[in-house]
C-alpha positions in Angstrom: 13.0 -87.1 -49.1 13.4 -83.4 -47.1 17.1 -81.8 -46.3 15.9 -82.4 -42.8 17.4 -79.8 -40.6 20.7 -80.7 -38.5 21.1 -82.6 -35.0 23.7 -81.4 -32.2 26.4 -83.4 -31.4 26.7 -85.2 -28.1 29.4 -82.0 -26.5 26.4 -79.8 -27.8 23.5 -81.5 -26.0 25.7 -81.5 -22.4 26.3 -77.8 -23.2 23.1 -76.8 -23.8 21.5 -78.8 -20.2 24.4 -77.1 -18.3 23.7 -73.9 -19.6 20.0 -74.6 -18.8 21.1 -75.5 -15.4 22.8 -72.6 -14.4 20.4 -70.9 -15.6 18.3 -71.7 -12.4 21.4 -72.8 -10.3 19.7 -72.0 -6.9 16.5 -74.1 -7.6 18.8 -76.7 -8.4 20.8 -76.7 -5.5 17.9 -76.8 -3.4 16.4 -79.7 -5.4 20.1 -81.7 -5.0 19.8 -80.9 -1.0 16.8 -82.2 -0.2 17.3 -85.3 -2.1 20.4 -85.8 -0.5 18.4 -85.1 3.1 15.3 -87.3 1.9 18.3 -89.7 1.3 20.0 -89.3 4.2 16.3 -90.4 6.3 16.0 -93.6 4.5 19.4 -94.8 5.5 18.1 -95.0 9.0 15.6 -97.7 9.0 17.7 -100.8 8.1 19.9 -99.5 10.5 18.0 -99.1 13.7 16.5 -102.5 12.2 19.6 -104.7 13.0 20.0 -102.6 16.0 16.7 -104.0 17.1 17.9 -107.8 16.1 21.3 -107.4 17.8 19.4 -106.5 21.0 16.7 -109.1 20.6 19.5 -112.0 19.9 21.9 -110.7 22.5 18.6 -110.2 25.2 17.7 -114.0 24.2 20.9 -114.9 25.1 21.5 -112.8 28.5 17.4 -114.7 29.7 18.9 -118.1 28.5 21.6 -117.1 30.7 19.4 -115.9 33.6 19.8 -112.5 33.1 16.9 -109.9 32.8 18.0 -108.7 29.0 16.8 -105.7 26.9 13.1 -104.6 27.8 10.4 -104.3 25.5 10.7 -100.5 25.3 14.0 -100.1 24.3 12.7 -101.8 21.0 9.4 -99.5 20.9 11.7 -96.4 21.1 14.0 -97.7 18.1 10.4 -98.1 16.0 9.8 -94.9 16.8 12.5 -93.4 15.7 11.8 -95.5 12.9 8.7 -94.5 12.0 9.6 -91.0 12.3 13.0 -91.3 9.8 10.0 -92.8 7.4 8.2 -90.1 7.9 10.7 -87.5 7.5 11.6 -89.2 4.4 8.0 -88.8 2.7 7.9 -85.2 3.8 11.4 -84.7 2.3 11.0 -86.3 -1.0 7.6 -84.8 -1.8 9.2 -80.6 -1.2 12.0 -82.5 -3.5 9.8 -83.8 -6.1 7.6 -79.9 -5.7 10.7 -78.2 -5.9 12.5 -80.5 -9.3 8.8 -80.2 -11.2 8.6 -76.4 -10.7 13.0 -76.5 -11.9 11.8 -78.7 -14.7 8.6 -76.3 -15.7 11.0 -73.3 -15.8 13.6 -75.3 -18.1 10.9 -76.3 -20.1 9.5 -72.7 -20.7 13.1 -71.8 -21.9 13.5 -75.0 -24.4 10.6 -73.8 -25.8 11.3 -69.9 -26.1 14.4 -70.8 -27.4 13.3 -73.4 -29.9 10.2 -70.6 -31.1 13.2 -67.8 -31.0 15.3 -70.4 -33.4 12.4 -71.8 -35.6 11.4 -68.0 -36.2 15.4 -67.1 -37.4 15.5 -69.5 -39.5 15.9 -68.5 -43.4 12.2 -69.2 -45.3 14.5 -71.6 -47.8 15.7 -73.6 -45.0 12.2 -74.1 -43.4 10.5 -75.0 -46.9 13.5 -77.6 -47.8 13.7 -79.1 -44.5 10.2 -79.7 -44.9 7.4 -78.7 -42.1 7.2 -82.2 -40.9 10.7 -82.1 -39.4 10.3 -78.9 -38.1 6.6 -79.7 -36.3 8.0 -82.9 -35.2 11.0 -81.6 -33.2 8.6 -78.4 -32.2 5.7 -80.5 -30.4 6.9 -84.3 -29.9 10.5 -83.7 -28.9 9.9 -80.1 -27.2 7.3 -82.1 -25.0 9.5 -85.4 -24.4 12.8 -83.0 -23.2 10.1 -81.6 -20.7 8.7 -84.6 -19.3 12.4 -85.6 -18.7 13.6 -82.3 -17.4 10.6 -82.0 -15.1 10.3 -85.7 -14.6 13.6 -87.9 -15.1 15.8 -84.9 -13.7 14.3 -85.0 -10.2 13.4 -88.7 -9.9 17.2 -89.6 -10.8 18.9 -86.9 -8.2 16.6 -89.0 -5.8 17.2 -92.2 -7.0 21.4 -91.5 -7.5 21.4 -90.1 -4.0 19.6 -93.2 -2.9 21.9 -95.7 -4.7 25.2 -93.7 -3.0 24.1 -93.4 0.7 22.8 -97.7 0.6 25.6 -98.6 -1.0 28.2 -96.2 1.5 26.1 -98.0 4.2 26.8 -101.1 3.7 30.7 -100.5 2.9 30.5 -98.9 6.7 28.6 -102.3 8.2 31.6 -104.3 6.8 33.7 -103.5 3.3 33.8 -107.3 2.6 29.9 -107.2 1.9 30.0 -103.9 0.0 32.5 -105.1 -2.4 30.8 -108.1 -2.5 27.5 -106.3 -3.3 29.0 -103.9 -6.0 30.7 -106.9 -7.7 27.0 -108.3 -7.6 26.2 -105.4 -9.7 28.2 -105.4 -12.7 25.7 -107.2 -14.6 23.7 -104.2 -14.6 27.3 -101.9 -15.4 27.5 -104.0 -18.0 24.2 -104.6 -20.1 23.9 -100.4 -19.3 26.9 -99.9 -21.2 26.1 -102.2 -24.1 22.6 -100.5 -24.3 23.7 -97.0 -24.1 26.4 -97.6 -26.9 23.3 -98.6 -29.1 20.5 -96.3 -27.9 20.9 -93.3 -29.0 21.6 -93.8 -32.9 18.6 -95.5 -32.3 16.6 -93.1 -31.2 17.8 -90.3 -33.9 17.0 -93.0 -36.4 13.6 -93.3 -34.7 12.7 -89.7 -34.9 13.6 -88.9 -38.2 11.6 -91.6 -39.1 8.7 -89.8 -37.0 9.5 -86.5 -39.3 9.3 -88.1 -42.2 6.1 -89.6 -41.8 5.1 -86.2 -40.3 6.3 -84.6 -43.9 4.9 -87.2 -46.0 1.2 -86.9 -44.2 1.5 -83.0 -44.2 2.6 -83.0 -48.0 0.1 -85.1 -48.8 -2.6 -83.4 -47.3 -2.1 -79.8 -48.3 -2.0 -81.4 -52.4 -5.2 -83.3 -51.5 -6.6 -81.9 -54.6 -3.7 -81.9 -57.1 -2.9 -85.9 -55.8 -6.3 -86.4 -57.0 -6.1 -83.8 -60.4 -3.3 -85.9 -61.3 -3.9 -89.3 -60.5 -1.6 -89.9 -57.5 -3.5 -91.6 -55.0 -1.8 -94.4 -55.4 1.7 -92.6 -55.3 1.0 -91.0 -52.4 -0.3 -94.4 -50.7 2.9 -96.0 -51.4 5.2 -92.7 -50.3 3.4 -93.3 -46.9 3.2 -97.0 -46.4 7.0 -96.6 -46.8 8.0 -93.7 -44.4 5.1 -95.7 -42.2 7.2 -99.0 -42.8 10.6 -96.9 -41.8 9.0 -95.7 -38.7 8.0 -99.4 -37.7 11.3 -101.1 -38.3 13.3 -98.2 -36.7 10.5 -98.3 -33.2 11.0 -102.3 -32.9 14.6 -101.3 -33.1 14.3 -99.6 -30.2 11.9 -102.2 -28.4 14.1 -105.2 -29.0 17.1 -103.3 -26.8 15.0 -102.6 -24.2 13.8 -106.1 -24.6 17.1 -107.5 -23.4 18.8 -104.5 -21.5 15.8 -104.8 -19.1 15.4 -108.5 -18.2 19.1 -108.7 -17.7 18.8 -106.3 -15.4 15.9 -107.3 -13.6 18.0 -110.8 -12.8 21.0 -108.5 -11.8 19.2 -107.5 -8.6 19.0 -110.8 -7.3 22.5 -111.3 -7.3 23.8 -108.8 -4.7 21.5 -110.1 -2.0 22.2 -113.2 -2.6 25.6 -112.9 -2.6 25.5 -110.8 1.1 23.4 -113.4 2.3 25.5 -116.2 2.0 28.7 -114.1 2.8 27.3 -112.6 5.7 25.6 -116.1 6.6 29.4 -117.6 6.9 30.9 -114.5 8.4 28.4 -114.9 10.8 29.1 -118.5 11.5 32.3 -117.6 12.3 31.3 -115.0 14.6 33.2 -111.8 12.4 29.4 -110.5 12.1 26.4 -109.8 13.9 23.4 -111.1 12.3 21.4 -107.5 12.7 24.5 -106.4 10.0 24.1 -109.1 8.1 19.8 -108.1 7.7 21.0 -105.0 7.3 23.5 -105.0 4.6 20.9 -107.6 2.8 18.1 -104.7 3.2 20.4 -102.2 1.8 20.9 -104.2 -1.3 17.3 -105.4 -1.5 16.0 -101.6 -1.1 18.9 -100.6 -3.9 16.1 -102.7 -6.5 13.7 -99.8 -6.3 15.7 -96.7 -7.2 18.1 -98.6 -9.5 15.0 -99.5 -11.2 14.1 -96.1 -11.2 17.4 -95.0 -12.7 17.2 -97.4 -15.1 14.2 -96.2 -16.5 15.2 -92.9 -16.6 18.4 -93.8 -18.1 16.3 -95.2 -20.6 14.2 -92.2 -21.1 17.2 -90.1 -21.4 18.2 -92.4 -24.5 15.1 -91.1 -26.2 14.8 -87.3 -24.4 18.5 -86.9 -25.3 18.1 -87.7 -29.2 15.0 -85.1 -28.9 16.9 -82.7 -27.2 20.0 -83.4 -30.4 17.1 -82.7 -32.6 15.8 -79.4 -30.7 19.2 -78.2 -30.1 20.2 -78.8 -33.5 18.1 -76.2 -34.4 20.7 -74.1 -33.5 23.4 -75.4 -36.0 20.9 -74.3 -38.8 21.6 -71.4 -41.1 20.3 -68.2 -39.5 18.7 -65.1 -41.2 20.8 -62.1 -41.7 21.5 -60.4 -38.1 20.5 -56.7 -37.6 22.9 -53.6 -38.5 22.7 -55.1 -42.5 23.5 -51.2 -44.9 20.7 -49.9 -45.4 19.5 -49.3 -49.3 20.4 -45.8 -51.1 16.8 -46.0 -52.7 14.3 -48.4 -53.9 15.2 -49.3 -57.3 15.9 -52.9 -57.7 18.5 -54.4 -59.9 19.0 -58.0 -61.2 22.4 -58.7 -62.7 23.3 -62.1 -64.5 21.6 -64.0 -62.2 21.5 -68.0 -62.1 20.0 -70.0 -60.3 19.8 -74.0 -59.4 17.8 -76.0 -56.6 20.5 -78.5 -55.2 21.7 -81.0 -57.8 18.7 -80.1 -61.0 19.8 -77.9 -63.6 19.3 -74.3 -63.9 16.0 -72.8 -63.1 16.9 -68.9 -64.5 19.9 -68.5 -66.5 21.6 -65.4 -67.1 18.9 -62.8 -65.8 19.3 -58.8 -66.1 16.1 -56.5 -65.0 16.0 -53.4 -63.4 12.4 -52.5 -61.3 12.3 -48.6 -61.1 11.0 -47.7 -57.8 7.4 -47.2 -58.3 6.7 -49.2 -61.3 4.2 -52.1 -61.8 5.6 -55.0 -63.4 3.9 -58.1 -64.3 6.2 -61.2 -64.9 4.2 -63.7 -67.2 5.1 -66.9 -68.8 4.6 -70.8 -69.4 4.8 -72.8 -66.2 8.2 -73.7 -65.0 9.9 -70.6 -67.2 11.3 -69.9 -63.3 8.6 -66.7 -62.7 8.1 -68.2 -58.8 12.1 -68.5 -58.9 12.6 -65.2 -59.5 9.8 -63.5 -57.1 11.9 -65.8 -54.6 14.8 -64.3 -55.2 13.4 -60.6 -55.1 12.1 -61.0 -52.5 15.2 -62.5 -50.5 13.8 -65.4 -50.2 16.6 -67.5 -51.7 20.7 -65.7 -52.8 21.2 -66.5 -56.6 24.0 -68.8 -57.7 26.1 -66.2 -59.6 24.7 -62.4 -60.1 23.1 -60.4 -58.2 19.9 -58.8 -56.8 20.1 -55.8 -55.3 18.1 -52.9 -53.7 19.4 -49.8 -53.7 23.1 -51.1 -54.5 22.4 -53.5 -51.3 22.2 -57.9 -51.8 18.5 -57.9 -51.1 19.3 -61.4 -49.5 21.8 -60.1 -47.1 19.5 -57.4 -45.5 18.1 -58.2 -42.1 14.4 -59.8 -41.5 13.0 -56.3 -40.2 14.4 -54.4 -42.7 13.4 -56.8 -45.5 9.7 -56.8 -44.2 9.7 -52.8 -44.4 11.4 -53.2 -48.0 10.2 -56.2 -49.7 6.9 -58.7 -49.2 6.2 -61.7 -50.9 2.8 -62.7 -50.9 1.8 -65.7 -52.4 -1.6 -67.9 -52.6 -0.8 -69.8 -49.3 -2.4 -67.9 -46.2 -2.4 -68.6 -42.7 -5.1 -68.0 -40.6 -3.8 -67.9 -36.7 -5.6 -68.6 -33.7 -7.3 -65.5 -32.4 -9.5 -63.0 -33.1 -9.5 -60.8 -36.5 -8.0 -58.1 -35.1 -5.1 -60.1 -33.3 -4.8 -61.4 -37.0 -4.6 -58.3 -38.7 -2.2 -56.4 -35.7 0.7 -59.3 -36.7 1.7 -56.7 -39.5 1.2 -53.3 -37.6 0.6 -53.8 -33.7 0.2 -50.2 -33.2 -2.8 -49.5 -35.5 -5.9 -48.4 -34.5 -9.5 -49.7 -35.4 -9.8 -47.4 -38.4 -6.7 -48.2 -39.9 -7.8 -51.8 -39.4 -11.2 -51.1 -41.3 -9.1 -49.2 -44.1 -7.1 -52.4 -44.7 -10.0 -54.5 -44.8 -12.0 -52.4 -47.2 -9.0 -52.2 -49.4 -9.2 -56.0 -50.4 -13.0 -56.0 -50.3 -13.0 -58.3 -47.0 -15.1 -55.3 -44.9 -18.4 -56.4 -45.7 -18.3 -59.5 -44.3 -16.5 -58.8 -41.3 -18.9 -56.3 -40.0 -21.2 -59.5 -40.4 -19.2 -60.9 -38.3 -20.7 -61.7 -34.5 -18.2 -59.9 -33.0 -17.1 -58.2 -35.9 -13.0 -57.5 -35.2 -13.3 -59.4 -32.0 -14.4 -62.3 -33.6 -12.5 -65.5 -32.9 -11.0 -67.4 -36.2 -10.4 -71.4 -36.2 -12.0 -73.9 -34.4 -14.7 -73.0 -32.2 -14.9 -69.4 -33.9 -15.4 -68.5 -37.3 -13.6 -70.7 -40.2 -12.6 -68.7 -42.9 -12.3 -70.0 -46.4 -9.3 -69.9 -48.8 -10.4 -67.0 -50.1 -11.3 -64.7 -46.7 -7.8 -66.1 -45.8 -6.2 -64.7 -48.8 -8.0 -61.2 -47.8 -6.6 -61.3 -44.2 -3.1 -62.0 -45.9 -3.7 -59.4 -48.1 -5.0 -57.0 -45.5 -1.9 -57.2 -43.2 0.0 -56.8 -46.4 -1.5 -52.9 -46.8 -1.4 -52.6 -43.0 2.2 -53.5 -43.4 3.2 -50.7 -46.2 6.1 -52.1 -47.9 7.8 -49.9 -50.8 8.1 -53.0 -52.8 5.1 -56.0 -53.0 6.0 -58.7 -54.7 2.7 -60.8 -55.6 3.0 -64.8 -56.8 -1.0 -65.5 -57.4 -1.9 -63.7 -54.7 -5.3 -63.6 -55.2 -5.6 -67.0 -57.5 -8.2 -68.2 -54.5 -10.6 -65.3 -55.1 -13.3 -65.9 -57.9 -12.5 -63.5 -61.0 -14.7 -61.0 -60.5 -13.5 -60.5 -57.1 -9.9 -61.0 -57.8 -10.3 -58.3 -60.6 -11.9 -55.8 -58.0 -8.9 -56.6 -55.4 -6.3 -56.0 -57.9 -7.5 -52.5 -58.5 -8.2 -51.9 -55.0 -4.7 -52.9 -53.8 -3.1 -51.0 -56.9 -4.9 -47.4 -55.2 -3.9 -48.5 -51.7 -0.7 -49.3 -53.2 -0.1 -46.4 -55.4 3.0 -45.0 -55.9 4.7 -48.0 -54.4 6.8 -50.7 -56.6 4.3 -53.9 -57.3 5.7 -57.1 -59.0 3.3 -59.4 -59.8 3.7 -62.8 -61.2 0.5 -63.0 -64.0 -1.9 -65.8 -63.2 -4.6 -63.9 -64.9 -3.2 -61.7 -68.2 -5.4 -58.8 -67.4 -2.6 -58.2 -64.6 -0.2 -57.8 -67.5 -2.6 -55.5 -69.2 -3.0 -53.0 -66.4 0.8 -53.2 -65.4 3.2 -50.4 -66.7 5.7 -53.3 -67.9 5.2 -56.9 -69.1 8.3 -58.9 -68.1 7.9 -62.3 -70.2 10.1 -65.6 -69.0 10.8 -68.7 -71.3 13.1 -71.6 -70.1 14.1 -69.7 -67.3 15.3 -66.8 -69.3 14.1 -63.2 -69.9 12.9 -63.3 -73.4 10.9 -60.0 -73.6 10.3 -56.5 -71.5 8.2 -53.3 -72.7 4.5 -52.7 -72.5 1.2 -54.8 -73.1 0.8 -52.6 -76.2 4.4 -53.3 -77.3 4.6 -56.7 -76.8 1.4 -57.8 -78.7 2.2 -55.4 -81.5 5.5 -57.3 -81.7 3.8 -60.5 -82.0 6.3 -62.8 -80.0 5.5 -65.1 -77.2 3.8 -62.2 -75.1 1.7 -62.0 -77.9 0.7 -65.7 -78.6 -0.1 -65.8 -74.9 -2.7 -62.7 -75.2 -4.6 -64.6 -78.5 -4.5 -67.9 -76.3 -6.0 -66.1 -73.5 -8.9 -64.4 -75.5 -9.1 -67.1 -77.8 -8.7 -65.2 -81.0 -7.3 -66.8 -84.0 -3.5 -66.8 -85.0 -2.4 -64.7 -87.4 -1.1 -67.0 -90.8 2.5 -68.6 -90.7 5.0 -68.6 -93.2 3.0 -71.0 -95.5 0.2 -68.4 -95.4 -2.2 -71.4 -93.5 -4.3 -69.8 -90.6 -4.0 -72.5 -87.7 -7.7 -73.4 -86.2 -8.9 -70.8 -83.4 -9.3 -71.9 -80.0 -12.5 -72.2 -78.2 -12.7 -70.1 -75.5 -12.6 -71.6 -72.1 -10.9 -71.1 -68.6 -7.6 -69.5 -68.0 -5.6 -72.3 -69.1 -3.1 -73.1 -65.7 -0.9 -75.0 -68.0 0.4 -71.9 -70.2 0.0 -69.2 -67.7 0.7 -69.3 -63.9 
C-alpha cells in the first residue's frame, strides 16, 4: 500500500473555491445577475396565468349575470406578455449559461496550473512514495470532475437556487398560508439531503482512493512487467489487483446504494407540496378567502419548483463527488514542498558525507554510519552486492532524500536543503528510467537548456553516440517522438536522458545504471564519451558493469549498507578483500587458495551476474 499524498480538510476546500471566485469576481457577478433576471422572467407566467382565470371566472359570472364581461383580447394580450416573459427567459438563461461555462473554463485553467505548479514542487521522495497512481489519479480524473462542476454544476445551481427563491417568495406573496404550507411540504427533501450529505463525502474520499490504488497497483505492475514474470509473480500481482479492484467495487456500490435511497425519497417529496396547496387552497377557496387563479398559481409555483430542485439535487449530488476531488487536488497543497529559493549557496564543490544513517519508514537501516568525502572533480565508482544501500546513497547525494542522522553536504551546504534550481546546476541523478515527452527531439532535448542552439544540440547528441540515428531521422530534430511520431526504444531514451544531462552541465553527475539499457559495447563507448564531455567535472557512478570501477579514479565498495573499502582498482584487488572477490567473479578467474590451502572451483564465465553487482 502507497503513503498516498494528503486531502484538505472541509475549511480548506471552501477556501480554496472562494479564492478561485474572487479571482474572477466580475464574471461571477454577471453570471449571479442574469440568473437572477432569467429568474425573475419565469415568475411571470403563472402569474399572468391566474390573472387570466380570475378574469375568465369573474367574466362567466358578470354574462351569467347579464353583463358583457372581459373580452377576448384582454386574455390575448396577457398570453402575450406571456409568451414574451418565456421568451425573455430563454434568451436570459442561455447568456447565463455562456457566461458561467466561460467562469467555469477560466477556474478550470487555474485548478490545473495550480495543481501542475504543486505536483512539480513536490519533493522526488514524496512523489515516488506516494506512488504515481495517486498522483495521476487526482491530476486527470479529479482535475477533470472539479471542472465539469465548476463549469457545469456552478452555473446550473445559481439558476436553479435563484429559481427555487423567487417561486417559493411568490407564492408566500399569493397567500403566506400556502407558502408555509408548501415549505412544510418540503422537508422531506431538507431532510433525506441532510442524512445524505452527512454520509457522502467520506464516501466519496473512500471511493477515490480506491480509484488511486487500483491506478498504482496497474501502473506498478506494468512498468515490472518483465521482473513479475523473471520472478514468478503473475500470480501475486493478479491477486494485488483483484483486491484494490474488489476495494474499488465495494467502496462505488457504497456510493450507489445512497443515492439509491436519497433520490427516490426525494422524488416522492415533490408530490407533497402540490398536493398539500391543492387541497388548502381548494378549502380556502370554498370559503371564499381565495381566488381560484391563486390557488393554480401557487400549485404551478410548486409544481415548476420539481424541475430546478431536481436540478439542485443533482448537482448537490455531484458536488459530493467534485468536492472529495477537489479535497484530493487541494490537498496537494498540504504536501511537503521542495526547498524554496534564496537556499546559501555552496563555498565549492567538494562533497562530504558524515555518519550518515539512513532508514525507509518503519525497516531497518539501509546505510549505517557512512563517512566519504568526493573531491571536486574526481570519478568515483560505488560498487557492491545488491541491497548494500549503493541506490540509497546516490539518493541522498543527490538530495533526493535528508539522511536520518549525519550529514551530506556540498560545499559546507545540506545538499538536501538547497533549492530545486540550484540543485539541478549542482547535482544530477540519472538513473536507468527515462522519459520520453511528447514533442519533437529538439523540444526534448531544450527541457535541460532552452537557450541552446542547433549545434550545441548536435554536440550533446554525439556525446552519447545518439547522432547517427537522429540525422536518420525524417525530420531529423524536428522529428515528433511518441505516438504518431517516432517511438524510441529504452535505449534511444536513455541517450536523450543522457543528452539533456550534457546539455545541462552540472559540476557533479551522479549516475545509478545509467546506461544499464544500452548493449555493452555501446554502453562502454557512452561511458568514455560522457567522461570527455564530462571532464573535469565530479562523476559518481553506481557500478553495474566493473569496468566503470576500473576506469574510475576511486573504487568506493558498500557491504550491508556500510562503507567497507575506498582507494583505487589497483589497490583494492591487490588487497584481495571484497573489491577483489568481486573483480575474479566478474572475469571469472579462479580464487586464490583459503586457509586450508584448497583452491575453490573456478567459475564459468557468463553474463554480468545482476545478483552480485548492480
Amino acid at each position: 500500500m502507497s503513503a498516498q499524498l494528503p486531502v484538505a480538510e472541509r475549511a480548506e476546500v471552501r477556501r480554496a473555491a472562494l479564492r478561485l471566485v474572487r479571482a474572477d469576481g466580475r464574471a461571477f457577478a454577471g453570471v449571479l445577475a442574469l440568473n437572477v433576471l432569467a429568474a425573475a422572467a419565469g415568475l411571470v407566467g403563472p402569474w399572468l396565468l391566474g390573472r387570466i382565470i380570475d378574469d375568465v371566472v369573474a367574466a362567466a359570472g358578470v354574462r351569467a349575470a347579464g353583463g358583457a364581461g372581459v373580452g377576448v383580447g384582454a386574455v390575448d394580450r396577457l398570453a402575450l406578455v406571456i409568451l414574451v416573459c418565456a421568451l425573455a427567459q430563454l434568451l436570459l438563461t442561455r447568456a447565463a449559461r455562456r457566461m458561467g461555462h466561460r467562469f467555469g473554463e477560466r477556474i478550470l485553467a487555474r485548478v490545473r496550473e495550480e495543481f501542475v505548479e504543486r505536483a512539480l514542487a513536490l519533493p522526488a521522495s514524496v512523489v515516488e512514495r506516494a506512488g504515481t497512481g495517486d498522483l495521476t489519479a487526482r491530476g486527470t480524473a479529479d482535475v477533470a470532475l472539479v471542472g465539469a462542476t465548476l463549469r457545469d454544476a456552478g452555473p446550473a445551481l445559481l439558476i436553479s437556487s435563484a429559481q427555487v427563491l423567487f417561486m417559493l417568495g411568490s407564492v408566500f406573496v399569493l397567500s403566506p398560508l400556502l407558502g408555509g404550507c408548501g415549505v412544510l411540504g418540503l422537508t422531506g427533501i431538507w431532510f433525506a439531503t441532510r442524512w445524505y450529505l452527512r454520509r457522502a463525502r467520506a464516501a466519496y474520499l473512500a471511493e477515490g482512493a480506491a480509484t488511486s490504488e487500483v491506478a498504482e497497483v496497474l501502473t506498478a505492475t506494468a512498468d515490472g512487467a518483465r521482473t513479475v514474470e523473471a520472478f514468478g509473480l503473475r500470480r501475486r500481482r493478479i491477486a494485488a489487483s483483484r483486491d484494490a479492484l474488489e476495494t474499488s467495487r465495494r467502496t462505488r456500490l457504497h456510493t450507489l446504494r445512497l443515492r439509491t435511497v436519497f433520490f427516490p425519497v426525494v422524488e416522492v417529496s415533490y408530490v407533497v407540496p402540490v398536493a398539500g396547496v391543492l387541497l388548502l387552497g381548494g378549502v380556502l377557496h370554498a370559503h371564499g378567502a381565495m381566488s381560484l387563479g391563486a390557488v393554480v398559481a401557487a400549485a404551478l409555483y410548486l409544481r415548476q419548483l420539481g424541475e430546478p430542485l431536481d436540478q439542485i439535487l443533482l448537482q448537490v449530488e455531484q458536488l459530493q463527488s467534485s468536492g472529495a476531488s477537489f479535497a484530493r487536488v487541494e490537498g496537494l497543497g498540504r504536501a511537503p514542498r521542495a526547498v524554496p529559493a534564496g537556499s546559501p549557496a555552496p563555498v565549492d564543490d567538494r562533497i562530504d558525507v558524515t555518519g550518515v544513517r539512513y532508514s525507509y519508514g518503519r525497516g531497518g537501516e539501509v546505510l549505517r554510519g557512512v563517512d566519504l568525502t568526493v573531491r571536486p572533480g574526481e570519478r568515483l565508482a560505488v560498487v557492491g552486492p545488491s541491497g548494500a544501500g549503493k541506490t540509497t546513497l546516490s539518493r541522498l547525494l543527490a538530495g533526493i532524500d535528508a539522511p536520518s542522522s549525519g550529514s551530506v553536504t556540498v560545499g559546507r551546504v545540506p545538499i538536501a536543503g538547497l533549492d530545486p534550481e540550484r540543485l539541478r546546476r549542482q547535482v544530477v541523478l540519472v538513473t536507468q528510467e527515462h522519459h520520453v515527452f511528447l514533442g519533437t527531439v529538439r523540444e526534448n532535448l531544450l527541457i535541460a537548456a532552452p537557450a541552446a542552439e542547433d549545434a550545441e544540440l548536435w554536440a550533446a547528441l554525439a556525446a552519447v553516440g545518439a547522432d547517427q540515428w537522429v540525422r536518420e531521422l525524417p525530420a531529423g530534430l524536428d522529428t515528433g517522438l511518441g505516438p504518431g511520431g517516432h517511438v524510441a526504444d529504452g535505449s534511444r531514451a536513455q541517450q536523450l536522458a543522457l543528452a539533456r544531462v550534457v546539455l545541462a552541465d552540472p559540476h557533479t553527475l551522479i549516475l545509478d545504471e545509467a546506461t544499464a539499457l544500452l548493449d555493452p559495447a555501446t554502453a562502454r563507448h557512452t561511458e568514455r564519451a560522457l567522461a570527455a564531455v564530462l571532464e573535469g567535472r565530479t562523476v559518481i557512478a553506481i557500478a553495474h558493469r566493473l569496468h566503470t570501477a576500473h576506469d574510475a579514479d576511486r573504487v568506493a565498495v558498500m557491504e550491508d549498507g556500510m562503507l567497507t573499502e575506498l582507494g583505487t582498482h589497483d589497490d583494492l584487488v591487490a588487497a584481495g578483500g571484497a573489491y577483489a572477490a568481486l573483480w575474479r567473479s566478474w572475469h571469472g578467474e579462479p580464487r586464490p587458495p583459503d586457509a586450508t590451502g584448497s583452491v575453490p572451483p573456478r567459475r564459468t564465465p557468463t553474463a554480468p551476474s545482476t545478483s552480485l553487482v548492480e
